[in-house]
FILO-391194 format. One record per residue (C-alpha): x, y, z negated; residue in one letter; residue number from 1. Coordinates in Angstrom, 1 decimal. Layout:
// FILO-391194
NODE        x        y        z   aa     i
NODE        X        Y        Z    A   NUM
...
This chain:
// FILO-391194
NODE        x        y        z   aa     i
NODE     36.8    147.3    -68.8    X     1
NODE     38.3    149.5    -71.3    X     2
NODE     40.1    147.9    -74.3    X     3
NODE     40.4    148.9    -78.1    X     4
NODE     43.3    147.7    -80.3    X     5
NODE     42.4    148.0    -84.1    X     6
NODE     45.0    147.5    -86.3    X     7
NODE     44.0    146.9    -90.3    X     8
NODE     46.1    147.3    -92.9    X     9
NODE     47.3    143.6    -94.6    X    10
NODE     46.1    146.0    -97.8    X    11
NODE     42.5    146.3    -96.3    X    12
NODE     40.6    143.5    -97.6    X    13
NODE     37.6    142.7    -95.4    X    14
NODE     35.4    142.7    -98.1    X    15
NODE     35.6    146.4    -99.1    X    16
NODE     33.2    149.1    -97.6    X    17
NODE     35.9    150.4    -95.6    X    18
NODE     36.8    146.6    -94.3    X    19
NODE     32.7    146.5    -93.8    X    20
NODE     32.9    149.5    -91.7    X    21
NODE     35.3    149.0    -89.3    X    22
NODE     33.4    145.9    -88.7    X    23
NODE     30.3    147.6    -87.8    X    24
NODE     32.6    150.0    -85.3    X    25
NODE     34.1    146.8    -83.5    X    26
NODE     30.5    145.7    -82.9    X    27
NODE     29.4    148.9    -81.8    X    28
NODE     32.7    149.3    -79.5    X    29
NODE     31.3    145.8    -78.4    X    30
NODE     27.8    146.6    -77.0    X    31
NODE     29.4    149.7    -75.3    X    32
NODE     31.1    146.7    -73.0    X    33
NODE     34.4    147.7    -74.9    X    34
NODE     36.8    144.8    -75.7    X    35
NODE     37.6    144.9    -78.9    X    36
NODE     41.2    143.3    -79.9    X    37
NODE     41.4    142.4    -84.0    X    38
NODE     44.7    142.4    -85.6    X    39
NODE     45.4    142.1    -89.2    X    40
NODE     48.5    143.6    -90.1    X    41
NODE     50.5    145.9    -88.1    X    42
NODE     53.3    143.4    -87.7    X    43
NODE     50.7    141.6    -85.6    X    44
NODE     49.9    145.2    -84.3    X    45
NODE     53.3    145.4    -83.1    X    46
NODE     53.8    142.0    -81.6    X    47
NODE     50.8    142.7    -78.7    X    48
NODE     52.0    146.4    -78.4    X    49
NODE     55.5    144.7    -78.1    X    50
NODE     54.0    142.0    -75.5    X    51
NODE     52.9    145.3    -73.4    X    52
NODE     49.3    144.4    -73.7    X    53
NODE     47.5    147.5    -71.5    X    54
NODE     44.9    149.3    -74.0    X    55
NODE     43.0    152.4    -73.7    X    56
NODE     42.8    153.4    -77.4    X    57
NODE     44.5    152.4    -80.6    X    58
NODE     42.7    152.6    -83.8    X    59
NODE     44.4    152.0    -86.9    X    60
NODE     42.8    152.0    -90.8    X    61
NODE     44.7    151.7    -93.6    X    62
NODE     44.4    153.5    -97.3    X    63
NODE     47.3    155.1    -97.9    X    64
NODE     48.1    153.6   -101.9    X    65
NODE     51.7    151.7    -99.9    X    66
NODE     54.5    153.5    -99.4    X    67
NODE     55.6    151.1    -96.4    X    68
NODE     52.0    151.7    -94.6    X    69
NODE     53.2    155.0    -93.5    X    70
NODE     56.4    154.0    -91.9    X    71
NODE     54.5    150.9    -90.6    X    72
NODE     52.0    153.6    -88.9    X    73
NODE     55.0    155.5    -87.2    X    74
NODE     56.3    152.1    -86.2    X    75
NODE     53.3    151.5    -84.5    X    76
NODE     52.4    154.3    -82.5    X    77
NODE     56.4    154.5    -81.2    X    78
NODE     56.0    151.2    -79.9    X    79
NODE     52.9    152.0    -78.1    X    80
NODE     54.2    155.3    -76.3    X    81
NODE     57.2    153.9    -75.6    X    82
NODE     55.7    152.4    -72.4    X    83
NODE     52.0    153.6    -72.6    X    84
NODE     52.0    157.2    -73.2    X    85
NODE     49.0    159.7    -73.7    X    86
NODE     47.0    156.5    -74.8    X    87
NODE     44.2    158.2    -77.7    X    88
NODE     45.5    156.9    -81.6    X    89
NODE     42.6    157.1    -84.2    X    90
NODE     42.8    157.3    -87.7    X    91
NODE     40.2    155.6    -89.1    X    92
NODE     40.1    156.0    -93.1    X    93
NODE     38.3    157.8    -96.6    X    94
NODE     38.5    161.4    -95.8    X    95
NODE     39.8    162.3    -99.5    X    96
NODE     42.3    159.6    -99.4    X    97
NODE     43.5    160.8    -95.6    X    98
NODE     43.6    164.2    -96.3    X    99
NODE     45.7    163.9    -99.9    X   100
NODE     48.6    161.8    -98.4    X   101
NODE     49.0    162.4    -95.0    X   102
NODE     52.2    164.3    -93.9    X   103
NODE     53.1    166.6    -91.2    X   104
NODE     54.3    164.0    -89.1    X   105
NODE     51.7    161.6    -88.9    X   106
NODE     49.5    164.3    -88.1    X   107
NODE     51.2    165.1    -85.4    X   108
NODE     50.7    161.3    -84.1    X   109
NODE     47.2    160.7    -84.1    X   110
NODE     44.9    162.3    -81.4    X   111
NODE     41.3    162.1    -83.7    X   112
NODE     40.8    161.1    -87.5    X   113
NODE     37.4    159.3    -88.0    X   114
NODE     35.8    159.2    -91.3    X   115
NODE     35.0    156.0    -91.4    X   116
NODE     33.0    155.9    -94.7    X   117
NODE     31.0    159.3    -93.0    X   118
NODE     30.0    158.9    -89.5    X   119
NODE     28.0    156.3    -88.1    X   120
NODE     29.8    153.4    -86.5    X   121
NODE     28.2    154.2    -83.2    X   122
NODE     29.2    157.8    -83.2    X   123
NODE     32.7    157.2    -83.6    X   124
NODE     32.4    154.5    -80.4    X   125
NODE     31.8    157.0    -78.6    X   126
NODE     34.2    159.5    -79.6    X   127
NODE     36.3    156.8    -78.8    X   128
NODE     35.0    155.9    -75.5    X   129
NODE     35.1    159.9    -74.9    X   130
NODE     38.9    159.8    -75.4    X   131
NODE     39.7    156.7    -73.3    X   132
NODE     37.9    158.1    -70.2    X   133
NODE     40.0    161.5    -70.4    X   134
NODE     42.8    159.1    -70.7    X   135
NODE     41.8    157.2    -67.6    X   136
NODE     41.1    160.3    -65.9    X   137
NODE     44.8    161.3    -66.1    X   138
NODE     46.4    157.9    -66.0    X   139
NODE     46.1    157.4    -62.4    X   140
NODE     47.5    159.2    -59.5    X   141
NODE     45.4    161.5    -57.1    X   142
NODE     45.1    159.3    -54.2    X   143
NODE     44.0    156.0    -56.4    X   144
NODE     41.8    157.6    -58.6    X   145
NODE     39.6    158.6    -55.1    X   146
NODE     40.0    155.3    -53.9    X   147
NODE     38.5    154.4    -57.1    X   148
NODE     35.8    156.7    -57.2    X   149
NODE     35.0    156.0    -53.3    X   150
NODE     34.7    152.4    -53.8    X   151
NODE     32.0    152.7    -56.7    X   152
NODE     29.9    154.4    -54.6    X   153
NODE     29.6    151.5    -52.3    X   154
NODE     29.7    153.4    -49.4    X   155
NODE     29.6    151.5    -45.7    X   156
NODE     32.3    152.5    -43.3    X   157
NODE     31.1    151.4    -39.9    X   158
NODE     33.9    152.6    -37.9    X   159
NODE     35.4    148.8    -39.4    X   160
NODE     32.9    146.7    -39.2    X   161
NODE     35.0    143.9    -39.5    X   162
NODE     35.7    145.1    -43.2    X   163
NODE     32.2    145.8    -44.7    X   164
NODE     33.6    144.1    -47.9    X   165
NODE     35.2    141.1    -46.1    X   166
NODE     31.6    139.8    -45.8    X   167
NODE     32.8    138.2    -42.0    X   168
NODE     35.1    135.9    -44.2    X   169
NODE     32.7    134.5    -46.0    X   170
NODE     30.5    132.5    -43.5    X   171
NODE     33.3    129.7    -43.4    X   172
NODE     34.7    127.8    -46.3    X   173
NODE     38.3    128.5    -45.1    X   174
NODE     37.6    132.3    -45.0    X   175
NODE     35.6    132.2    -48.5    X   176
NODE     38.7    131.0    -50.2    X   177
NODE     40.3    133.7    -48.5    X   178
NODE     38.0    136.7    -49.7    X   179
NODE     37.9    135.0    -53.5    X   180
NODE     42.1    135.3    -53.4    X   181
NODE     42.3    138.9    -52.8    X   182
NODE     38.9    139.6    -54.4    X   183
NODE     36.3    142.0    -52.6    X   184
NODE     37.2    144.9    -54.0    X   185
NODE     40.8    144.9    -51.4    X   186
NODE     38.3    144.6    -48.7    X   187
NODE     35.4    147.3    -50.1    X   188
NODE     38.3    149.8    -49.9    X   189
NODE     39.8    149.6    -46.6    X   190
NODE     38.9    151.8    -44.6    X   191
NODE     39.0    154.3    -41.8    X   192
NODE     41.0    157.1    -41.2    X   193
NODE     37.8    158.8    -40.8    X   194
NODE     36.3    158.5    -44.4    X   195
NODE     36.6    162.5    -45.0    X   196
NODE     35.8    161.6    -48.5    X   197
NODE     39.6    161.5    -49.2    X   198
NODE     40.7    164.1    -46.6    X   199
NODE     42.8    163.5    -43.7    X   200
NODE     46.6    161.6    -43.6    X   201
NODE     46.9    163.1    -40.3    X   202
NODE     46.2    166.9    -41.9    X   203
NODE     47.6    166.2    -45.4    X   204
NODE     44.6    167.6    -46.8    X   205
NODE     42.1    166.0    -49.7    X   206
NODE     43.2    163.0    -52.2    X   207
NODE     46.3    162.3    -49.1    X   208
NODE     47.3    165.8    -49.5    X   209
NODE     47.2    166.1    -53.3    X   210
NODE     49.2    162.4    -53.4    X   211
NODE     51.8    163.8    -51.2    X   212
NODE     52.3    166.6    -53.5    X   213
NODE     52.2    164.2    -56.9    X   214
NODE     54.8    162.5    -55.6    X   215
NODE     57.2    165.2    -54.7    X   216
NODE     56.2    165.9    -58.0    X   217
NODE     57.7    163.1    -59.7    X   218
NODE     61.0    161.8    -57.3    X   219
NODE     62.0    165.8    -57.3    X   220
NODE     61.5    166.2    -53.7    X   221
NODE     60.3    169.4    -52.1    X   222
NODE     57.4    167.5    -49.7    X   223
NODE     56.9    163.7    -49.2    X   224
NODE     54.8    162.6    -46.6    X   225
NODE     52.2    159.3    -46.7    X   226
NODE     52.5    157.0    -43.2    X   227
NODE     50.5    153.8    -42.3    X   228
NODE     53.3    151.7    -41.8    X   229
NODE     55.5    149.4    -44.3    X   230
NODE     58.7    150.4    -45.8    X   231
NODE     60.7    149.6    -42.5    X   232
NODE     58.4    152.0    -40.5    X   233
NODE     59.0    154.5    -43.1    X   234
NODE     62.9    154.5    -42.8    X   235
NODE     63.0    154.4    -39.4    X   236
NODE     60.9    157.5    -39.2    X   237
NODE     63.8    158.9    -41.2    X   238
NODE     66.1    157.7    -39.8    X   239
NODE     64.7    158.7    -36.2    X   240
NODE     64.1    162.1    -37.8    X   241
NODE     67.9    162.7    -39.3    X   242
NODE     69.9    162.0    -36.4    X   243
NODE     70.6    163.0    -32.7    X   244
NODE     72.4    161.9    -29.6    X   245
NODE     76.2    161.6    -30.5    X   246
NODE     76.3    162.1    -34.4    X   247
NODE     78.1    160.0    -35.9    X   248
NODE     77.2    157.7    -38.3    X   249
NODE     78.5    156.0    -41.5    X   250
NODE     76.9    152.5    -42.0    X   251
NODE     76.5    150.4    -45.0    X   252
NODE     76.6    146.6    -43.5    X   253
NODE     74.6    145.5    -46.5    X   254
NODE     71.3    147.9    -45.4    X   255
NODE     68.2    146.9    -44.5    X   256
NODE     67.6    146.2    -40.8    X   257
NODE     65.0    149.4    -40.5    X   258
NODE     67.9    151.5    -41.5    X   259
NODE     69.5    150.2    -38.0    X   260
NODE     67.1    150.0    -35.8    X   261
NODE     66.6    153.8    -37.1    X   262
């Protein structure tokens, strides 16, 4: 479920028609099955954002007439990008009031300005909920996001029977408390090698292929390569890989025991 942090000024009194608005956008957020997170102040703000609460769109509605809201604001949206980056920021405020005391770089901070006073509450929910799934789209890596995609399809892989959503596990009390543990969504997405829907480990094409390259991408290697087994398999297929008959070999005591048996 996606989830909206709205931060109001402490200057914002709830009775205003600004404070009224916002309302009417946290209930229209609400039937979109959005959660909606309240906080009134952006010290508050700052304490979730600080507490590294995961959200998928901050929205923040103040009226400009402090000088201390605008460093507050800046405050605000560091602390969120400092560990959740690319993550929408709305403006939600009077147009005449945004546009006449807004600098340069604020501007450059927020993703969307709504006009609060303007558009309808359920327009700007979805503008928001627009934004979030863009944000989603990128968050995740190439192989997950599949997965992801695969499994809401609710597709039956009969080449494992004995997965089909860990149903097996639930016709004995023992093997019910099992599948509630892990939760049926680790046992709607394990499947075959076969499933073509995310191309082939074996050929390093599809969603396999394209994770390969992602993380090449981002550990600065020139090709990376996906196996089935653990992190021991993986280092002994290096290892097994790196070295021949005679070489000789400089050995930390301290390594794993895959790096030996390698």
């Amino acid at each position: 479920m996606m989830k909206v942090l709205i931060v109001e000024s402490e200057f914002l009194h709830q009775d205003t028609w600004v404070g009224n608005a916002v309302e009417r956008l946290a209930d229209a957020l609400s039937q979109q099955n959005v959660t909606v997170i309240k906080s009134t102040s952006f010290d508050d703000g700052y304490a979730i954002l600080s507490a590294n609460e995961a959200i998928d769109c901050l929205m923040f509605s103040y009226q400009m007439e402090q000088p201390d809201e605008h460093l507050s604001v800046r405050q605000l949206i560091g602390k969120l990008h400092e560990r959740q980056q690319n993550v929408p920021v709305f403006l939600l405020g009077d147009r005449e009031k945004a546009t006449a005391s807004l600098d340069r770089d604020l501007l450059e901070l927020v993703d969307e300005f709504a006009w609060i006073l303007e558009d309808t509450a359920d327009f700007i929910a979805g503008r928001a909920v627009a934004a979030m799934t863009r944000y989603r789209q990128q968050l995740l890596p190439p192989l997950f996001n599949a997965l992801m995609k695969y499994s809401d399809i609710h597709e039956y892989s009969w080449a494992a029977p004995g997965h089909q959503g860990g149903v097996g596990f639930t016709k004995t009390p023992a093997g019910r408390f099992y599948h509630d543990y892990y939760g049926e969504n680790l046992f709607r997405s394990d499947m075959g090698i076969e499933r073509t829907t995310l191309g082939s480990l074996l050929d390093h094409t599809g969603a396999f292929g394209e994770s390969e390259k992602n993380a090449a991408r981002v550990f600065g290697a020139d090709r990376s390569w996906s196996v089935v087994v653990g992190t021991s398999g993986s280092n002994r297929t290096i290892m097994q890989a790196c070295m021949t008959d005679n070489d000789v070999v400089v050995l930390d005591r301290n390594c794993h025991k895959s790096i030996e048996q390698g």
